[in-house]
NUMAR-318905 format. One line per 3 residues: number of its first residue (from 1); for each residue x, y, z of C-alpha. Coordinates in nm, 2 decimals. Example, Ala and Ser with C-alpha at 12.3 -4.5 7.8 and 13.67 -1.06 7.14 Angstrom:
residues 2
1 = 1.23,-0.45,0.78  1.37,-0.11,0.71
end
This chain:
residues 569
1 = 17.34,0.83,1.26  17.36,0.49,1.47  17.04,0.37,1.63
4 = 16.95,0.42,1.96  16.73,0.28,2.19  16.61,0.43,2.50
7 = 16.36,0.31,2.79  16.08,0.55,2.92  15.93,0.65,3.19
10 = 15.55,0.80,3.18  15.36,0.83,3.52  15.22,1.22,3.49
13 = 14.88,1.12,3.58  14.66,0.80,3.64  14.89,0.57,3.43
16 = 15.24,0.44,3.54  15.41,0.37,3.18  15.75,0.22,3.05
19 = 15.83,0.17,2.71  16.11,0.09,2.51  16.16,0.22,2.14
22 = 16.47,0.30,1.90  16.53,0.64,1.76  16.38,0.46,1.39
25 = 16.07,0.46,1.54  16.02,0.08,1.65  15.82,0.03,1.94
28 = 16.03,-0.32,2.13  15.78,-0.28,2.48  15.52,-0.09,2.62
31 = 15.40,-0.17,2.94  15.13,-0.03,3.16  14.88,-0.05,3.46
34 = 14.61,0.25,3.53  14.49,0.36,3.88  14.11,0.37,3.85
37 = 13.91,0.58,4.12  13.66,0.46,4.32  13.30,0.50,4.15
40 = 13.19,0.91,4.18  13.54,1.06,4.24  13.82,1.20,4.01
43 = 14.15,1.12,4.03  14.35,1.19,4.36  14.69,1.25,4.26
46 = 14.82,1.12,4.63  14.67,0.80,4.54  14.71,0.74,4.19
49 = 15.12,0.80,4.34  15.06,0.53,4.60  14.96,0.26,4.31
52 = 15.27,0.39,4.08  15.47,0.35,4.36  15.28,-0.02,4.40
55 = 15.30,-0.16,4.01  15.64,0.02,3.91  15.89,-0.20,3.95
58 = 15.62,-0.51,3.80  15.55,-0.25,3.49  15.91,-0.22,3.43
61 = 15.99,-0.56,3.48  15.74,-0.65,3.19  15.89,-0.39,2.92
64 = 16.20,-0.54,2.95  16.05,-0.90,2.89  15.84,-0.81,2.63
67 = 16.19,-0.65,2.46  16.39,-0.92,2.51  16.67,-0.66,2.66
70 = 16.83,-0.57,2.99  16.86,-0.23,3.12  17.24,-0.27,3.03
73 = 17.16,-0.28,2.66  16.95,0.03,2.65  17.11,0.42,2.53
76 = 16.92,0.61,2.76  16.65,0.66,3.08  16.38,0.85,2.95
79 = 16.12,1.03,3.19  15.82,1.29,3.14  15.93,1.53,3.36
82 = 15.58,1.74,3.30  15.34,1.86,3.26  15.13,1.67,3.49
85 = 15.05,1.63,3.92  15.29,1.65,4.14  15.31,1.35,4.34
88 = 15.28,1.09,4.01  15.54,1.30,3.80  15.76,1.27,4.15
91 = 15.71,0.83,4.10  15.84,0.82,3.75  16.15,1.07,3.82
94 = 16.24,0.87,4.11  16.24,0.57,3.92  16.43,0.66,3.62
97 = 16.72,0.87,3.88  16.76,0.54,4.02  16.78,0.34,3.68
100 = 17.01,0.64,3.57  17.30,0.61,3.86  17.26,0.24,3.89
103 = 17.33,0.16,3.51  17.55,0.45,3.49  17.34,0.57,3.21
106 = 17.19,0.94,3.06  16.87,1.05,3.18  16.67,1.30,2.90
109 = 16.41,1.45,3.03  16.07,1.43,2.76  15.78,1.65,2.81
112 = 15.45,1.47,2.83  15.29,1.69,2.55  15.52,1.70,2.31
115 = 15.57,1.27,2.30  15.17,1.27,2.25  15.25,1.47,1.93
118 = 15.57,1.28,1.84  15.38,0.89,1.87  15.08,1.09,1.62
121 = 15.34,1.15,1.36  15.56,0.84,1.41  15.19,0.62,1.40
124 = 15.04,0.84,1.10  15.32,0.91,0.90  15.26,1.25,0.89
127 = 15.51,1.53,0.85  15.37,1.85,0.95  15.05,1.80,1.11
130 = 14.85,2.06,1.27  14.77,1.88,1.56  14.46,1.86,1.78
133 = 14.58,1.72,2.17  14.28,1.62,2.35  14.29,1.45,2.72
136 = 14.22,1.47,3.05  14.41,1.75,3.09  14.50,1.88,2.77
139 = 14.30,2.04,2.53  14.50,2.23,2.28  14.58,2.30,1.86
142 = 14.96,2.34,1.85  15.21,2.28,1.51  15.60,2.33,1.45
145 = 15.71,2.65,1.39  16.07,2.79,1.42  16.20,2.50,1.62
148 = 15.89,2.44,1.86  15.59,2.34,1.89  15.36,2.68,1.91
151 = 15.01,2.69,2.05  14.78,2.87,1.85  14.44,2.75,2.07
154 = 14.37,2.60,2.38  14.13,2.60,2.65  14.09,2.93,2.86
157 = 13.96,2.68,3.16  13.90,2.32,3.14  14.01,2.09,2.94
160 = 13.75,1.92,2.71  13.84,1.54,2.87  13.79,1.71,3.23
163 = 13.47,1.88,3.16  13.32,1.52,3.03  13.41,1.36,3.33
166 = 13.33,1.57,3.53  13.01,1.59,3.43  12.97,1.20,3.42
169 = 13.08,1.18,3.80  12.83,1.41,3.91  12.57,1.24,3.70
172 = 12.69,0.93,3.82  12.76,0.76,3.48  13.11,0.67,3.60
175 = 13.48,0.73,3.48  13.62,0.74,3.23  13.34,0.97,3.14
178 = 13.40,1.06,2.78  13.29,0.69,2.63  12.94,0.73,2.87
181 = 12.89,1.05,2.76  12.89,0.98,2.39  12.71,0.68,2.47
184 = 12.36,0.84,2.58  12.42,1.13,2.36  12.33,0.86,2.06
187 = 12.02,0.83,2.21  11.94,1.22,2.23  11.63,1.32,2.04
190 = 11.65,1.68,2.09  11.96,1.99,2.06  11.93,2.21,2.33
193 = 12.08,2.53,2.32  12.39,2.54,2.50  12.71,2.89,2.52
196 = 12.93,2.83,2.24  13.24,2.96,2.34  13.52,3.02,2.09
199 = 13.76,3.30,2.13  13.93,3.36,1.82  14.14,3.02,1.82
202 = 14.10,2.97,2.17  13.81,2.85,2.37  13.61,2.80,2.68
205 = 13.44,2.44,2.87  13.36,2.56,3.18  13.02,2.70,3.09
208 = 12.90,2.41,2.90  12.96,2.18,3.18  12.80,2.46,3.43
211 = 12.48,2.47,3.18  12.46,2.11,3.14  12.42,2.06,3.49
214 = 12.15,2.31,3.56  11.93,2.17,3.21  11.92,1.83,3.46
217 = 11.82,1.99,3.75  11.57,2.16,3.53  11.43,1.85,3.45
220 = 11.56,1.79,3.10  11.65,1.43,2.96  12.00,1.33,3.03
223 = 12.03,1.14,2.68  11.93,1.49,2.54  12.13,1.66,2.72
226 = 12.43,1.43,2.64  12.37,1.47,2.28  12.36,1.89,2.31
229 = 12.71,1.88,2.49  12.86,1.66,2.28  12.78,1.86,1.97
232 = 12.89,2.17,2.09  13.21,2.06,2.27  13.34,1.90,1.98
235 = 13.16,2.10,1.75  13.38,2.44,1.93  13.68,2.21,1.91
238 = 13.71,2.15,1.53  13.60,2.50,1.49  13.93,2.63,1.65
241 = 14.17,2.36,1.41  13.98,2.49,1.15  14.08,2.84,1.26
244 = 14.46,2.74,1.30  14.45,2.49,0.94  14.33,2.82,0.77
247 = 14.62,3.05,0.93  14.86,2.79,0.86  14.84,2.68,0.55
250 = 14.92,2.32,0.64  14.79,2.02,0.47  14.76,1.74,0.73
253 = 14.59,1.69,1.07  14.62,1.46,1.31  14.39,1.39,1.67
256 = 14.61,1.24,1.99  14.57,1.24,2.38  14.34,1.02,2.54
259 = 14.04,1.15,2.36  14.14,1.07,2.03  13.95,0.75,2.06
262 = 13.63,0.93,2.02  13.47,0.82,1.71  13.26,1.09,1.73
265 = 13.53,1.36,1.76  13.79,1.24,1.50  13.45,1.17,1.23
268 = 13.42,1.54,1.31  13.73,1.64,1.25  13.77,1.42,0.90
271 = 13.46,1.58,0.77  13.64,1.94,0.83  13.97,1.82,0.67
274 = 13.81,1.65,0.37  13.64,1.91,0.31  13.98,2.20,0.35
277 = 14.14,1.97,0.12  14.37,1.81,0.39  14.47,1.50,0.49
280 = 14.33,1.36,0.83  14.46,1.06,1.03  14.46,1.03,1.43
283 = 14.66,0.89,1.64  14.69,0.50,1.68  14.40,0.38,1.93
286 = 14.67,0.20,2.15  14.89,0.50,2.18  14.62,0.74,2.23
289 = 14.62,0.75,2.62  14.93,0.79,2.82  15.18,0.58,2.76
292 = 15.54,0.48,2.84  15.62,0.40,2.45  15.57,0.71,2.34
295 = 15.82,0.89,2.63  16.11,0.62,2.50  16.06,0.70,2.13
298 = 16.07,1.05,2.22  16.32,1.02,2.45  16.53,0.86,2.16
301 = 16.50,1.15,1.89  16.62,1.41,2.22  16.89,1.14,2.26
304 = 17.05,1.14,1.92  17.06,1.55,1.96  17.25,1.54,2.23
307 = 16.96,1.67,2.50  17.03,1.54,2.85  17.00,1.61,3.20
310 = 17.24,1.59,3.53  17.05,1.36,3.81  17.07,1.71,4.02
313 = 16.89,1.85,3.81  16.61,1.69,3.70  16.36,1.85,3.88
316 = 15.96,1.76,3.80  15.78,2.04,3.59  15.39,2.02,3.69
319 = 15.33,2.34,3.46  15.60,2.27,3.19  15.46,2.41,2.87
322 = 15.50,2.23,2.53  15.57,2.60,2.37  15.88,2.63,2.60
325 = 16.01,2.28,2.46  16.30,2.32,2.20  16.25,2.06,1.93
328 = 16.63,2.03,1.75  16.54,1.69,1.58  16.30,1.90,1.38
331 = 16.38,2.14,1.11  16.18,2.36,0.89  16.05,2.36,0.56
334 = 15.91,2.07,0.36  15.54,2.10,0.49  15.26,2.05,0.22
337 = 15.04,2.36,0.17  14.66,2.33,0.12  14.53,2.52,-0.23
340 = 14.25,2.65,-0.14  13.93,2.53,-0.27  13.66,2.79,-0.33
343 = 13.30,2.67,-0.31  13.05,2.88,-0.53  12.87,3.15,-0.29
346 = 12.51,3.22,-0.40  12.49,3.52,-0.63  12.35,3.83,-0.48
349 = 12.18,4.08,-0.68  12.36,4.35,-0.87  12.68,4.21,-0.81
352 = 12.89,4.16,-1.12  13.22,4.04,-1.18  13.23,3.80,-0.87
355 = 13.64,3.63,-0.81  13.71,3.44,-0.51  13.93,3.68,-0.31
358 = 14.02,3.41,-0.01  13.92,3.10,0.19  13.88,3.15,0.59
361 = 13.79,2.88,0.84  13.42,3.00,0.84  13.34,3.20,0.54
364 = 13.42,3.28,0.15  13.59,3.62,0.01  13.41,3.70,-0.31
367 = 13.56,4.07,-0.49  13.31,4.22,-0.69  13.12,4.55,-0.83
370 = 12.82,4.71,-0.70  12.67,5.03,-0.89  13.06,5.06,-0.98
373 = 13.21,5.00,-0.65  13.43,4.76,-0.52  13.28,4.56,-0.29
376 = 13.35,4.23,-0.10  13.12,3.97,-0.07  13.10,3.75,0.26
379 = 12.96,3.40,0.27  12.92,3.18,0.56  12.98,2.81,0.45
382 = 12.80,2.50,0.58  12.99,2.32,0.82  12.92,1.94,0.80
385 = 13.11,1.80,1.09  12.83,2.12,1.28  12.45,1.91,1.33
388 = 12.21,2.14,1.09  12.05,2.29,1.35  12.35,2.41,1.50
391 = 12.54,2.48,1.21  12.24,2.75,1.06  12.21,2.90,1.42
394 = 12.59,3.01,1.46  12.59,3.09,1.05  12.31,3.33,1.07
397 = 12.36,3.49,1.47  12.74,3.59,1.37  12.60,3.72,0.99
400 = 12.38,3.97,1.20  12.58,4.04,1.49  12.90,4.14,1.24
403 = 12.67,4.38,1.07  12.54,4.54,1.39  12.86,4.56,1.53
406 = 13.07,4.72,1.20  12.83,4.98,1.20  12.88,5.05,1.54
409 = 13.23,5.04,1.54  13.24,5.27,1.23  13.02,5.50,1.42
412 = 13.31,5.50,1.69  13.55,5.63,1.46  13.78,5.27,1.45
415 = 13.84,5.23,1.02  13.63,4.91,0.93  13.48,4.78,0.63
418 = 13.13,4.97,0.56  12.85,4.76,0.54  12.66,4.79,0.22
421 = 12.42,4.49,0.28  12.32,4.21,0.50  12.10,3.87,0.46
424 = 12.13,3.66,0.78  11.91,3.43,0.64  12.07,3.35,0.32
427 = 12.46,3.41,0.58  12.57,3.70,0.30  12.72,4.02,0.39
430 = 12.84,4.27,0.18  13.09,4.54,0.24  13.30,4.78,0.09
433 = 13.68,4.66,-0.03  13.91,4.71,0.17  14.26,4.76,-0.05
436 = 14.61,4.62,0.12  14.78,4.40,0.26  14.73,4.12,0.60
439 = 14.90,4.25,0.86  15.00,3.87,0.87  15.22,3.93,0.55
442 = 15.44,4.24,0.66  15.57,4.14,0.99  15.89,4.01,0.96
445 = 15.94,4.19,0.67  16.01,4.58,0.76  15.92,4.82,1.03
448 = 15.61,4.77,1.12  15.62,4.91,1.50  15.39,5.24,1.40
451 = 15.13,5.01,1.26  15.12,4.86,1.58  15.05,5.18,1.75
454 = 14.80,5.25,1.53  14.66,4.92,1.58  14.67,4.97,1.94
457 = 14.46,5.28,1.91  14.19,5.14,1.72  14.09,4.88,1.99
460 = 14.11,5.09,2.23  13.84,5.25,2.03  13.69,4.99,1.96
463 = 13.68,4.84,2.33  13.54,5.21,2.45  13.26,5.20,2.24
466 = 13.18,4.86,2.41  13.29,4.60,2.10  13.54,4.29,2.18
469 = 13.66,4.22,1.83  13.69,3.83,1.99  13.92,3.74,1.75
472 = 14.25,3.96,1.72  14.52,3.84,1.50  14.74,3.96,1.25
475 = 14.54,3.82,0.99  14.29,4.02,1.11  14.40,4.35,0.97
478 = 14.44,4.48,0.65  14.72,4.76,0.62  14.57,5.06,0.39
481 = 14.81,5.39,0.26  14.54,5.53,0.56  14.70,5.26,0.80
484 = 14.54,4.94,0.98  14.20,4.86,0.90  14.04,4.57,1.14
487 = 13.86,4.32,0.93  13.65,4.00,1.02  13.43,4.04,1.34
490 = 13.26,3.72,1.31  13.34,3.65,1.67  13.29,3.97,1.82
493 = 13.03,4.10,2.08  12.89,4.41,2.25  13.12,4.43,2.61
496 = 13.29,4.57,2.83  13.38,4.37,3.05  13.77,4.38,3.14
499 = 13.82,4.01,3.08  13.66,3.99,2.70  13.88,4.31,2.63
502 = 14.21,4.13,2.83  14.11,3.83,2.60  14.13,4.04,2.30
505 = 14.47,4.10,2.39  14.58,3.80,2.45  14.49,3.61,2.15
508 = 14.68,3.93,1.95  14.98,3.84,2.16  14.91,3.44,2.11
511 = 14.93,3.49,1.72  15.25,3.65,1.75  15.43,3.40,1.96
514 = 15.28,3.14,1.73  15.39,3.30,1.39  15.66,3.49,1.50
517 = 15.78,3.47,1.85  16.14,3.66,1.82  15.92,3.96,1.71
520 = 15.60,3.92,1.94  15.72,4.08,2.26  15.84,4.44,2.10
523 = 15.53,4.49,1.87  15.34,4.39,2.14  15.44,4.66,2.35
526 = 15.39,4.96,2.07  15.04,4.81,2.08  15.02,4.86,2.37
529 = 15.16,5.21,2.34  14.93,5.30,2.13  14.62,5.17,2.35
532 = 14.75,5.40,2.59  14.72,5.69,2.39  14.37,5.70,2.33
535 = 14.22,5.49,2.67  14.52,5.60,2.88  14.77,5.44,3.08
538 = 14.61,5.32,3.40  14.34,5.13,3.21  14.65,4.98,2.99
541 = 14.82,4.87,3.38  14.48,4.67,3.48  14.47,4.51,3.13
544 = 14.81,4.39,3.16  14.73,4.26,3.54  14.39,4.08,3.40
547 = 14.63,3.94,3.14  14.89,3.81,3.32  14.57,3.65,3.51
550 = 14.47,3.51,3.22  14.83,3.35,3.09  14.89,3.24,3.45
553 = 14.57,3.00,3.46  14.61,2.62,3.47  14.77,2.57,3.03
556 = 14.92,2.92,3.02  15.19,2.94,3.28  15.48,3.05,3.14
559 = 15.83,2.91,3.35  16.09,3.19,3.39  16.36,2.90,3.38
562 = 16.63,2.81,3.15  16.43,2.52,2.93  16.60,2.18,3.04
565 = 16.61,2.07,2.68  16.91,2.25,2.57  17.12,2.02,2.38
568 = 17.42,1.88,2.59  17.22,2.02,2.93
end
């Protein structure tokens, strides 16, 4: 296929970008200014449109010097389109309509998201990443499956970049906050104890940055406190690629976005590769932030697959999803699978016969026999990219808490492993063996709407004896001759609150549009059927309500319309 070089156009928040790059992956120009707020505040997106509208037509002017080309000689207009504000995205469409109708040339429309991930694999060489998009905005785990880029974690409020500057503006360490932040935190002495918030593989930043604040006013140090929300912020983070690495499979790893120049955060994240077995590289340090190079490169792959879009139509996207993004210069197969690598669990009494059963993101299957019995033995392993102190709290608090909670479950008549014993101290649990197979491994390949049902009976159980499993997936559940059994409630908690159950349903739904989004909408909905059986159909209506609520905040809007990357659109 013949080369093809494209300009692009990225302005979806403080930066007004334009690049130039061929479909082969060279990078010819990429040019840029930054609006910087005035010391205290955040970005006003009226005013970082005023300086786009200010440096573009200087920006532009110095791609194409730094190429050596004329807009004549380009392919294509490139522009992200979204996600991003309003009145910056409106700049950068303006400007790339215009270069469009002047030079008589196509305009393809690139979402912001989904060029951060293609500039990480074009920089690191990587195939089929699992990749970890941290920025201002952003905070999500996404990989390719099935032609698109699927989400399997993401922030259920604020993005990780946001919550550390904001809480550098209102501490007055200035913007951008993330580089203060880490700054003092190498001088903390001390780890205070701060929420940590993961929800199966998604997660929550508001609370840290609501804590953090009050510890100051409380009179703790602000190098201490630096240090505490750091570790957990990142710490939560690689917790939930860990959690998407282990239910993919996949052998590589890559950091991009804005924050992917945090030392701190990408040692973190090696430490937890390295030690899966995987290969970690981030992004380039010069195309981690926005950038217009990484719109024209994209821009270029959309190109040579035909994917443009009529002047008229080319609307900006504020909320455009990168899960609604069709990715036809992509195709499947060919990803490198990680073997898993089980670490010897300490021995616990009695048990004889011990073989490594499986490898999750936190913990190590052993099968084994006990007084004759089957019996599975759960080990919490170390975390190294966790600080000690942190690492032995969460290891030993979720040993206990899955204990309590099985038993209570069990006692609520919802089929869960029995517990036959428990050591927080030494992070073993041992329970009965469950025989079967991962839900995970049967969809797809039968009927499997009446496990659903049954499925969707048990949590409703479950949720009316006051437990939130926390992390819901079809990986999750073992299918028995006696139907689904849930397994693995190292996340789980004592609630019953309408949110944490809502959330529960969500990140059921989330694996199935991740792993198999033809299927996810019609065994979602025997679920649900079945969760109306036993806990009856008005509570079913407000926990559909709360979790529309939930997929409608800030990253999980979902657009109704036809996706603007259809080939030839």
């Amino acid at each position: 296929m013949k080369s093809l070089t494209v300009l692009g156009i990225e302005s979806t928040a403080h930066t007004f970008g334009v690049g130039i790059a061929t479909s082969e992956g060279e990078i010819l120009a990429d040019a840029k200014s930054t609006y910087i707020p005035p010391p205290g505040e955040g970005i006003k997106p009226t005013l970082a449109a005023e300086h786009h509208s200010r440096v573009a037509g200087e920006v532009l002017r110095s791609a194409l010097e730094e190429s050596g080309l004329s807009i004549s000689d380009v392919d294509g207009v490139a522009v992200a389109l979204g996600p991003g504000m309003g009145p910056c995205l409106r700049v950068g469409a303006t400007v790339a309509r215009f270069l469009a109708v002047k030079y008589s040339k196509p305009l393809v429309p690139v979402n912001h998201a989904v060029a951060h991930v293609e500039i990480a694999r074009l920089t690191t060489g990587l195939e089929d990443p699992v990749v970890v998009y941290v920025s201002g905005g952003n905070t999500m785990v996404t990989t390719f499956v099935e032609g698109r880029y699927r989400v399997f974690g993401e922030t259920l409020d604020v993005s990780l970049g946001n919550c550390l500057d904001t809480f550098a503006r209102e501490t007055g360490l200035g913007f951008p906050g993330v580089p203060r932040v880490e700054e003092l935190a190498r001088r903390g002495r001390r780890l205070l104890e701060f929420p940590y918030r993961v929800k199966g593989q998604d997660l929550s930043y508001s609370g840290l940055l609501t804590h953090a604040l009050r510890l100051l006013r409380e009179g703790e140090r602000l190098e201490d406190v630096c240090f505490s929300l750091v570790e957990y912020a990142y710490s939560m983070l690689v917790e939930v690629a860990e959690r998407a690495m282990a239910h993919t499979g996949k052998a590589e790893l890559t950091l991009t976005g804005g924050v992917a120049r945090s030392e701190v955060l990408s040692g973190k994240l090696r430490v937890m590769a390295e030690e899966r077995g995987a290969v970690y590289r981030p992004v380039e340090p010069r195309y981690a932030g926005d950038n217009g190079a990484m719109i024209a490169y994209t821009g270029a792959l959309a190109l040579g697959e035909g994917v443009t879009l009529p002047v008229e139509e080319s609307a900006i996207r504020p909320l455009w999803r990168i899960d609604r993004v069709e990715i036809p210069w992509r195709r499947e197969g060919g990803s490198r699978r990680v073997e898993p690598r089980y670490p010897e669990p300490p021995s616990v009494l009695g048990v004889e016969s011990p073989v490594p059963l499986a490898l999750g993101a936190e913990a190590v299957l052993v099968s084994g026999y006990l007084a004759g019995e089957r019996v599975v033995v759960k080990y919490r392993l170390e975390k190294r990219y966790r600080v000690a102190e942190l690492d032995e709290r969460l290891r030993s608090g979720r040993t206990a808490l899955e204990a309590r909670v099985l038993a209570r479950a069990a006692e609520a008549g919802v089929p869960v492993p029995a517990v036959v014993y428990v050591s927080p101290e030494d992070f073993l649990l041992v329970m009965e063996y469950v025989e079967g197979v991962r839900l995970k491994e049967l969809v797809g390949r039968g009927d499997v709407e009446n496990v659903f049902r049954e499925l969707g009976a048990s949590v409703a159980r479950l949720h009316l004896a006051g437990i939130v499993h926390g992390d819901l997936t079809t990986s999750n559940v073992v299918v028995t001759g006696r139907g689904p059994v849930l397994i693995d409630f190292g996340l789980a908690a004592f609630s019953r609150s309408l949110e944490e159950r809502a959330v529960d349903l969500h990140l059921l739904l989330r694996a199935l549009e991740s792993t198999h989004p033809s299927l996810a909408q019609g065994l979602f909905e025997s679920f649900l059927q079945g969760y109306a059986a036993v806990a009856g159909g008005d509570m079913v209506e407000r926990l559909r309500e709360r979790l529309e609520d939930i997929r409608r905040r800030g990253r999980f809007v979902e657009e109704r319309r036809k996706s603007v990357w259809s080939a030839g659109g």
